[in-house]
VEXVEX-892720 format. One record per atom (N, C-alpha, C): x, y, z; residue number from 1; atom name. Coordinates in steps of 0.1 Angstrom, whole numbers, plus 5000, padded with zeros to 4 digits. Layout:
! VEXVEX-892720
     xx     yy     zz   seq   atom
      X      Y      Z   NUM     CA
...
! end
This chain:
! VEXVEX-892720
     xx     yy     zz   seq   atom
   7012   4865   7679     1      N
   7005   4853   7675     1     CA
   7015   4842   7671     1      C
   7013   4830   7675     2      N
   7020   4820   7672     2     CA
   7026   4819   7654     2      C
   7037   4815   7656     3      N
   7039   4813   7640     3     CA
   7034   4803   7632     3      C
   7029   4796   7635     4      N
   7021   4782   7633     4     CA
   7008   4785   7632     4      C
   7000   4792   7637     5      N
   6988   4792   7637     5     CA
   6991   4805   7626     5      C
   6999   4814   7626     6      N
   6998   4824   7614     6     CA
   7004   4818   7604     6      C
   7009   4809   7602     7      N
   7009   4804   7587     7     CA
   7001   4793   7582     7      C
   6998   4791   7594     8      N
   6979   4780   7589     8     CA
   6972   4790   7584     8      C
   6972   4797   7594     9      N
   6962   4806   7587     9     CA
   6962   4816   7569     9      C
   6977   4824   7566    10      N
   6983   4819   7553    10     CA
   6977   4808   7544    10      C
   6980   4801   7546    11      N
   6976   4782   7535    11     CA
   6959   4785   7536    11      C
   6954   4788   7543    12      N
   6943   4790   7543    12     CA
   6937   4795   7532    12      C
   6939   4814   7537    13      N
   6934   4821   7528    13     CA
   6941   4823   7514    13      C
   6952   4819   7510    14      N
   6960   4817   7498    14     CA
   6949   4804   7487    14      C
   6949   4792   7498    15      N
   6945   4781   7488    15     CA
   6935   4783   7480    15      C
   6925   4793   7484    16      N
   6915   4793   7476    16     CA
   6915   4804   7464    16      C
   6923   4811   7464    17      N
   6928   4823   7455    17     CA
   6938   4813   7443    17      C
   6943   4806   7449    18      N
   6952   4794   7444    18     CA
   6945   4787   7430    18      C
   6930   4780   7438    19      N
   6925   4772   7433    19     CA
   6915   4781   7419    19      C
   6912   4794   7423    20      N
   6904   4804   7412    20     CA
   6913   4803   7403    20      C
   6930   4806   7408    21      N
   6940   4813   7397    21     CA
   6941   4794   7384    21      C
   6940   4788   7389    22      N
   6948   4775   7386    22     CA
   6931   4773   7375    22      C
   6921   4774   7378    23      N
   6907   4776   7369    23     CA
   6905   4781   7359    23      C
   6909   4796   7362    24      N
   6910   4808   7353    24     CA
   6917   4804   7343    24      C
   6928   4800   7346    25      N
   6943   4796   7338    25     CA
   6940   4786   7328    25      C
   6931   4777   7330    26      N
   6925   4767   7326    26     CA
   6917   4769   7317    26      C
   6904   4775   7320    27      N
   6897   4780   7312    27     CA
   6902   4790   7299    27      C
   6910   4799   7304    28      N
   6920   4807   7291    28     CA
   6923   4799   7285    28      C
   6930   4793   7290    29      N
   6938   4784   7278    29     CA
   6933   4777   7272    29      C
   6919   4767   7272    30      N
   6909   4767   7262    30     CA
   6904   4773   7256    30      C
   6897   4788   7262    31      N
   6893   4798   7249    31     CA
   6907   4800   7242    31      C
   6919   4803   7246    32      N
   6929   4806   7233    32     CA
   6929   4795   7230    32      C
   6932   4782   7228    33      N
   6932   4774   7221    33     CA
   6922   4771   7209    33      C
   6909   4774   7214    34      N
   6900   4774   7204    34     CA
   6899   4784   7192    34      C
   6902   4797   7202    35      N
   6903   4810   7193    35     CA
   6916   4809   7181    35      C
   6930   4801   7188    36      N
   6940   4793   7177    36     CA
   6931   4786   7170    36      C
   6928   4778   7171    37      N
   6919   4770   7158    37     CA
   6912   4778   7149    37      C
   6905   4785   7157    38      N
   6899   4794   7149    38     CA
   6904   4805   7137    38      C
   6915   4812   7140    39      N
   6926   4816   7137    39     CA
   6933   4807   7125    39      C
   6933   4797   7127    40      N
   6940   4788   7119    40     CA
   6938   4793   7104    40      C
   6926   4792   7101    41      N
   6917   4791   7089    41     CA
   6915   4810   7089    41      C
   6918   4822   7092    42      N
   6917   4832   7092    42     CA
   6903   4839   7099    42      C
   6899   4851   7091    43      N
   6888   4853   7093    43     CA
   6882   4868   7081    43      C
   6873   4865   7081    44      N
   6867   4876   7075    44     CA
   6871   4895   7075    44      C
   6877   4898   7065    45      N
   6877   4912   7068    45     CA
   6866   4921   7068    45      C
   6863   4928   7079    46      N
   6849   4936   7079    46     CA
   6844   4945   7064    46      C
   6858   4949   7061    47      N
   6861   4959   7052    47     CA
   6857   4954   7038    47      C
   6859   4939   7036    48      N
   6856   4929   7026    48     CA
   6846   4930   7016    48      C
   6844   4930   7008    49      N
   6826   4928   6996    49     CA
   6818   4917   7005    49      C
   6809   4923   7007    50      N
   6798   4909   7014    50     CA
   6799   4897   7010    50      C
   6803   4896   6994    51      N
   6796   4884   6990    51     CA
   6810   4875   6989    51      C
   6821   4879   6998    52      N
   6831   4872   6998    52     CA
   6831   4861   7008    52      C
   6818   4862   7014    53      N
   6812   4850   7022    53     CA
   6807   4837   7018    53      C
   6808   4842   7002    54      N
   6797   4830   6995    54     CA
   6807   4817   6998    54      C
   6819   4818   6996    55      N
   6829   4811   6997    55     CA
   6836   4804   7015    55      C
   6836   4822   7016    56      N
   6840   4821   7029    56     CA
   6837   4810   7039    56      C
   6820   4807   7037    57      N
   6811   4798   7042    57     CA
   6818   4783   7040    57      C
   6830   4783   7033    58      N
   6835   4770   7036    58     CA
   6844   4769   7039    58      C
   6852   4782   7045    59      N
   6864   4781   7056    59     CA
   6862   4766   7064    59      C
   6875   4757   7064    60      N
   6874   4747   7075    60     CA
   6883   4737   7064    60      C
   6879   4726   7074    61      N
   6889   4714   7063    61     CA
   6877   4702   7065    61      C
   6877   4696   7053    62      N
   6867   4691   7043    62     CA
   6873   4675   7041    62      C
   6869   4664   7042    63      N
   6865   4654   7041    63     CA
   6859   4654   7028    63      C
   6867   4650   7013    64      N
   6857   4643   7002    64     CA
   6861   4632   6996    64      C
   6847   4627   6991    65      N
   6846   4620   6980    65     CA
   6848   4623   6966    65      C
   6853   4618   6957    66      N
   6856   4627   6944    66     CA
   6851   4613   6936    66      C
   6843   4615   6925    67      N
   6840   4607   6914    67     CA
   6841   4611   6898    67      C
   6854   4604   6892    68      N
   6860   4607   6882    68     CA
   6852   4595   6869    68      C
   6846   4602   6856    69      N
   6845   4595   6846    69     CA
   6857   4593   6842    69      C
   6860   4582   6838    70      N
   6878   4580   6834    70     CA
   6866   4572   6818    70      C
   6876   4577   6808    71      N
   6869   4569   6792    71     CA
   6876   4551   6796    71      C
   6862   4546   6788    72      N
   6864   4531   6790    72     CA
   6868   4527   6802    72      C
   6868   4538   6810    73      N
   6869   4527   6826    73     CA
   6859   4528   6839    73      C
   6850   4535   6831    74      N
   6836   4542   6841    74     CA
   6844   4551   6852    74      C
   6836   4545   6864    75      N
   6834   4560   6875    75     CA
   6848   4555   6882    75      C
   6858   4564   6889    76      N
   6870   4562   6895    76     CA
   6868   4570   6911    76      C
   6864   4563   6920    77      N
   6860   4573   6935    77     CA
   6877   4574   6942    77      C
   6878   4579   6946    78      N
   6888   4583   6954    78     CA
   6887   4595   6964    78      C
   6895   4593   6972    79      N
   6892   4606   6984    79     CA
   6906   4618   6986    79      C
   6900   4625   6994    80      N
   6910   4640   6995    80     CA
   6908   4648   7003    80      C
   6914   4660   7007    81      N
   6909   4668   7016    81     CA
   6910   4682   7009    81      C
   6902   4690   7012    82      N
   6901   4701   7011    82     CA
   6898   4713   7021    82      C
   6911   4718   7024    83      N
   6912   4731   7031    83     CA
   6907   4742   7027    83      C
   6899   4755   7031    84      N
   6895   4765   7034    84     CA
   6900   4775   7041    84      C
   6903   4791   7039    85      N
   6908   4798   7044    85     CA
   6906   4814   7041    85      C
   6902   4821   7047    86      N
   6908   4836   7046    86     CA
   6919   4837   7037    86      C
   6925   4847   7030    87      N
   6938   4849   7029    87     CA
   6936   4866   7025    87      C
   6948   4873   7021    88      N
   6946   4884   7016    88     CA
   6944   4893   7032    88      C
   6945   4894   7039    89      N
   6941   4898   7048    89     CA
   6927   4897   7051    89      C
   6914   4887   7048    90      N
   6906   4881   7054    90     CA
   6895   4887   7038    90      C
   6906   4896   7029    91      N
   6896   4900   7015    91     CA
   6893   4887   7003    91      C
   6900   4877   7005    92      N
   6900   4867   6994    92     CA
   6897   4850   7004    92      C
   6892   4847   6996    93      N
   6892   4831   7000    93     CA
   6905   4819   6995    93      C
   6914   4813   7004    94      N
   6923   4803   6992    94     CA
   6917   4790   7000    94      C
   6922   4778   6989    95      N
   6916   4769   6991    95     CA
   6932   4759   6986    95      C
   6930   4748   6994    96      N
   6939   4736   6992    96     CA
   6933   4723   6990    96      C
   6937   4716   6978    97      N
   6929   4702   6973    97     CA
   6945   4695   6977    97      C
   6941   4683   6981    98      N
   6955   4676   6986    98     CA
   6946   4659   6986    98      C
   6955   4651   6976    99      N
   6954   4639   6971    99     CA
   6961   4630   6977    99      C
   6965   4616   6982   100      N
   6976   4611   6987   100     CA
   6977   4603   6976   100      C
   6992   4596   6972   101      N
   6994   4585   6962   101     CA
   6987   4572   6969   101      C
   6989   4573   6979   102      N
   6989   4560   6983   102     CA
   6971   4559   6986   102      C
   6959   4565   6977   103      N
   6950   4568   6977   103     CA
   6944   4563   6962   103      C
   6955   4562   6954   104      N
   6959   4556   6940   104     CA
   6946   4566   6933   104      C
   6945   4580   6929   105      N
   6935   4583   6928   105     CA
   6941   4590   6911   105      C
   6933   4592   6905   106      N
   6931   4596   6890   106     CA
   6945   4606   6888   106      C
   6940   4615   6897   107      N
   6955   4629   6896   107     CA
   6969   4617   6898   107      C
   6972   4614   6910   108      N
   6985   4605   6916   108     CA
   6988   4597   6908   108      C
   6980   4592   6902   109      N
   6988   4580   6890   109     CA
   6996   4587   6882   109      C
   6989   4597   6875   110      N
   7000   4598   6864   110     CA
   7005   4607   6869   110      C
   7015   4615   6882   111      N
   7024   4624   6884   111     CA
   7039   4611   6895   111      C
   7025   4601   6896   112      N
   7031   4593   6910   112     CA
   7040   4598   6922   112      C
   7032   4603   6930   113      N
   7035   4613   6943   113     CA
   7022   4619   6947   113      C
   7024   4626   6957   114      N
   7007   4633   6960   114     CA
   7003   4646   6952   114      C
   6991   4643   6949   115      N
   6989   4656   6942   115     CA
   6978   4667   6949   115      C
   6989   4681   6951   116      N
   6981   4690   6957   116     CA
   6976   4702   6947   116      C
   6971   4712   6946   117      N
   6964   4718   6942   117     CA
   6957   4730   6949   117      C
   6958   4742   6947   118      N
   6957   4757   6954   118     CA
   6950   4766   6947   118      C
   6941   4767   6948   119      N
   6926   4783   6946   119     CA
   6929   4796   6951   119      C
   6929   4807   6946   120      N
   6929   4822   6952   120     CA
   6912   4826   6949   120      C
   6903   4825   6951   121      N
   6898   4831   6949   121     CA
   6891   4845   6954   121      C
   6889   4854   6944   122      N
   6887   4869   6948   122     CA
   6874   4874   6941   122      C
   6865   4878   6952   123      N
   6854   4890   6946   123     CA
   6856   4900   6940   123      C
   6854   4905   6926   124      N
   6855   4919   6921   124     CA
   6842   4924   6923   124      C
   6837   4932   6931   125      N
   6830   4939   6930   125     CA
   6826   4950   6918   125      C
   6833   4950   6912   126      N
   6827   4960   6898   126     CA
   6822   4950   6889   126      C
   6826   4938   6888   127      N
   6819   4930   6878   127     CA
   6811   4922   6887   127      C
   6811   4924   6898   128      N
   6804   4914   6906   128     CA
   6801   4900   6900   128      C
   6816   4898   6899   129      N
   6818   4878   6903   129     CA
   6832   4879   6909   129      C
   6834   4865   6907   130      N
   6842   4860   6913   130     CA
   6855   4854   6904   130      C
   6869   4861   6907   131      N
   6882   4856   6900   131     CA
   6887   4847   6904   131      C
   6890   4837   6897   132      N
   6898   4821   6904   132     CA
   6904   4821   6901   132      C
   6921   4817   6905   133      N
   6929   4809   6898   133     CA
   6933   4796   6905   133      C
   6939   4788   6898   134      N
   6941   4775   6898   134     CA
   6953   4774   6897   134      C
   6967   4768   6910   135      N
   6981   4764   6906   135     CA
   6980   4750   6909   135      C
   6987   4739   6905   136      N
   6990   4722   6909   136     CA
   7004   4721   6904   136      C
   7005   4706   6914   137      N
   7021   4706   6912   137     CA
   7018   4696   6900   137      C
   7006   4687   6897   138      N
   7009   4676   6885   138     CA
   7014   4682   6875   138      C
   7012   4691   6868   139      N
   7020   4698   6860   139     CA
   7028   4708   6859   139      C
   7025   4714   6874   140      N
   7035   4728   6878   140     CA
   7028   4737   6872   140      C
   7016   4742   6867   141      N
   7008   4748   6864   141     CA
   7003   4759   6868   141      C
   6999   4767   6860   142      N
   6985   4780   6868   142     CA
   6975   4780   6855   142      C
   6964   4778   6859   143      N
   6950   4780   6851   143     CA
   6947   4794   6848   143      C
   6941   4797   6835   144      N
   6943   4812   6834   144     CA
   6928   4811   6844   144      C
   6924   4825   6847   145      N
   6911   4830   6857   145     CA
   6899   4827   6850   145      C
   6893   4814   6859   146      N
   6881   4813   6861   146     CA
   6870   4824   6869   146      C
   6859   4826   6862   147      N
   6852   4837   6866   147     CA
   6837   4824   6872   147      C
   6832   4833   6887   148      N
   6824   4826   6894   148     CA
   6812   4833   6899   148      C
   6799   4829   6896   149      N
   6789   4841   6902   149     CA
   6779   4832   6910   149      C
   6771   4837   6922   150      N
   6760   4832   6926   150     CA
   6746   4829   6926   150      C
   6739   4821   6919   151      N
   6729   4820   6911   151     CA
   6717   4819   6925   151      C
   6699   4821   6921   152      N
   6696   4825   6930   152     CA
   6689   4815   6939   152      C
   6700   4800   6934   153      N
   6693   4791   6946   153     CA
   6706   4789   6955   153      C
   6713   4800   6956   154      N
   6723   4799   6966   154     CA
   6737   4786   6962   154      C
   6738   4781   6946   155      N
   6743   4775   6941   155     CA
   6756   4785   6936   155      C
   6770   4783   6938   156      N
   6781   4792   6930   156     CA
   6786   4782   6920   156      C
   6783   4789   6909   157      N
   6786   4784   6894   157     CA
   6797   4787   6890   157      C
   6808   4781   6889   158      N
   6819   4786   6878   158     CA
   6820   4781   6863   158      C
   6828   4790   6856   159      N
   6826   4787   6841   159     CA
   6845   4792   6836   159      C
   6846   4779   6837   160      N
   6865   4780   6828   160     CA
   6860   4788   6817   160      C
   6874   4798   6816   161      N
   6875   4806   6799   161     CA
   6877   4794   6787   161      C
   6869   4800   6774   162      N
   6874   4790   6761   162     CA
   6868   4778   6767   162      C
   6862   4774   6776   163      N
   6856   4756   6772   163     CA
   6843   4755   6777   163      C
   6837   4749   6770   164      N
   6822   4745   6774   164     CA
   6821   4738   6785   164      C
   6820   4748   6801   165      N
   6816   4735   6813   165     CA
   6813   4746   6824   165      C
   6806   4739   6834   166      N
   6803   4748   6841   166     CA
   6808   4734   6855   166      C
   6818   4749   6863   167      N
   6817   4737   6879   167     CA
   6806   4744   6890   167      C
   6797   4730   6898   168      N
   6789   4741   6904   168     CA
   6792   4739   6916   168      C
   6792   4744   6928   169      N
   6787   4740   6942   169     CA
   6777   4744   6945   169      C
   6771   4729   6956   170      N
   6758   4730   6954   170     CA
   6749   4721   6969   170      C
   6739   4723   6974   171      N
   6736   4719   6985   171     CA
   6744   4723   6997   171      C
   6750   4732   6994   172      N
   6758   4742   7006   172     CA
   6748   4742   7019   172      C
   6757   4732   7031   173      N
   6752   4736   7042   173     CA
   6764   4731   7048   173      C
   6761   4739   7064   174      N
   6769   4739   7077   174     CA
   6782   4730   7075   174      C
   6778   4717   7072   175      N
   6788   4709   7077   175     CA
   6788   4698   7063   175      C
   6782   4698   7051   176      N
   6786   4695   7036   176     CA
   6781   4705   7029   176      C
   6786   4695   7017   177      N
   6783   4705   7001   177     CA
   6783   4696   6992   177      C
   6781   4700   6982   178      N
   6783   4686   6968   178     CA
   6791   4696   6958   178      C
   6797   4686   6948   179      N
   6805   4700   6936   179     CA
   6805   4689   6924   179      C
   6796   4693   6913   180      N
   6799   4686   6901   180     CA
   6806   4697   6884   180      C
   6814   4690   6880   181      N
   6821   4697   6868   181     CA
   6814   4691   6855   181      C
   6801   4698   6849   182      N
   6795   4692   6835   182     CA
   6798   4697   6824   182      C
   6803   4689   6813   183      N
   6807   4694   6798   183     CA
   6789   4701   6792   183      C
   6793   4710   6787   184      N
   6781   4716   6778   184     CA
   6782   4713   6765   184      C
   6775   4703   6760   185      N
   6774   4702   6746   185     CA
   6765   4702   6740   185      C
   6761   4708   6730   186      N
   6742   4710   6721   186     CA
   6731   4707   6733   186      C
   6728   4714   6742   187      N
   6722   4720   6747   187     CA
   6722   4703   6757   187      C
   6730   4696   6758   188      N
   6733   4686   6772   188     CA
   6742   4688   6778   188      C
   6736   4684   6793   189      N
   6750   4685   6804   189     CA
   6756   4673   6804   189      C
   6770   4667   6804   190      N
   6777   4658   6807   190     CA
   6782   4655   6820   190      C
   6780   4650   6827   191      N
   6785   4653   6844   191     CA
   6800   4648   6840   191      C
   6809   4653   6841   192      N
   6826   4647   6838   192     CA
   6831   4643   6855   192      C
   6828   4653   6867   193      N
   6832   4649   6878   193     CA
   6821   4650   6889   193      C
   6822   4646   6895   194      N
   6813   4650   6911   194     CA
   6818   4644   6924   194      C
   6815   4656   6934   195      N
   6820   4650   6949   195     CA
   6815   4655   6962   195      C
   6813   4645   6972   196      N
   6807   4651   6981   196     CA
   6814   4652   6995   196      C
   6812   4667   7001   197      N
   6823   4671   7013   197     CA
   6816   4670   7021   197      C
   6820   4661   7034   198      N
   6816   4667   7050   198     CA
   6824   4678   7057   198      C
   6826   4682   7066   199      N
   6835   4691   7075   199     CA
   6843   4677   7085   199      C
   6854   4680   7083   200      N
   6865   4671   7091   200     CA
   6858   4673   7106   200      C
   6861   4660   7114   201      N
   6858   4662   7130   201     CA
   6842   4660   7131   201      C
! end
């Protein structure tokens, strides 16, 4: 056979094996890319307390509004983001609050620089709730453990040790949530903070 017509014929049957492989390749590389993303933020360990989902449920990065009572200066809105994540090998939830100065928001003024802020939070299943802690750079801090449980309109309530207040999250769905921090005093609530998250993107 001619050399010519046998390597036409080559280019032939090659190009279309060509064009599968160059698709395939394509398509992989979007599911791993997404499956990265996905990844990014962790994932649930099977082995985990169920209810380490309660949290879990807001794996992602968050878009909020924050509204601060500041005395004698009323309400102070400012914005932030808030990260979500697995950690612990997929047994604990951590979370990242991140402020920018140039956002001029209640935390930034008085450290002047960005203020970030980091959550462990962990399910004990024997006391069935939930252990927080709290680190920030404005003071260089750790909060002693906030204890957190799920009340039965699907609302998670936390309550700081030693002070009258309860933080709740609340209206939990898909893609927001709302979170207000109220002082307890003689049987009134104070709303001191509130803010509302979308899901970034």
């Amino acid at each position: 056979m001619n050399n010519h017509i046998t390597l036409h014929l080559v280019r032939l049957t090659l190009a279309p094996i060509c064009v599968v492989l160059v698709i395939s390749g394509c398509v992989d590389g979007n599911r791993n890319r997404h499956l990265d993303s996905n990844l990014a933020y962790g994932k649930l360990n099977p082995e985990a307390p169920r209810e380490t989902f309660q949290f879990g449920q807001l794996v992602g990065k968050w878009d909020v509004i924050s509204s601060d009572s500041i005395p004698n200066e009323g309400w102070h809105e400012s914005k932030a983001t808030w990260t979500f994540m697995y950690t612990l090998d997929g047994f604990a939830v951590q979370d990242i609050w991140h402020e920018k100065v140039s956002d001029s928001t209640s935390n930034t003024k008085g450290i002047g620089r960005d203020f970030t802020g980091i959550n462990v939070r962990v399910f004990d299943p024997n006391t069935k709730q939930w252990n927080i802690t709290w680190f920030e750079n404005g003071t260089n801090t750790m909060q002693a453990v906030i204890t957190a449980k799920t009340n039965m309109k699907g609302e998670i309530v936390m309550k700081p040790p030693n002070y009258p207040a309860e933080i709740t999250f609340y209206n939990i769905a898909e893609h927001s949530f709302d979170w207000k921090f109220e002082i307890l005093k003689e049987d009134k609530r104070i709303l001191f903070s509130k803010m509302s998250a979308k899901r970034s993107g």
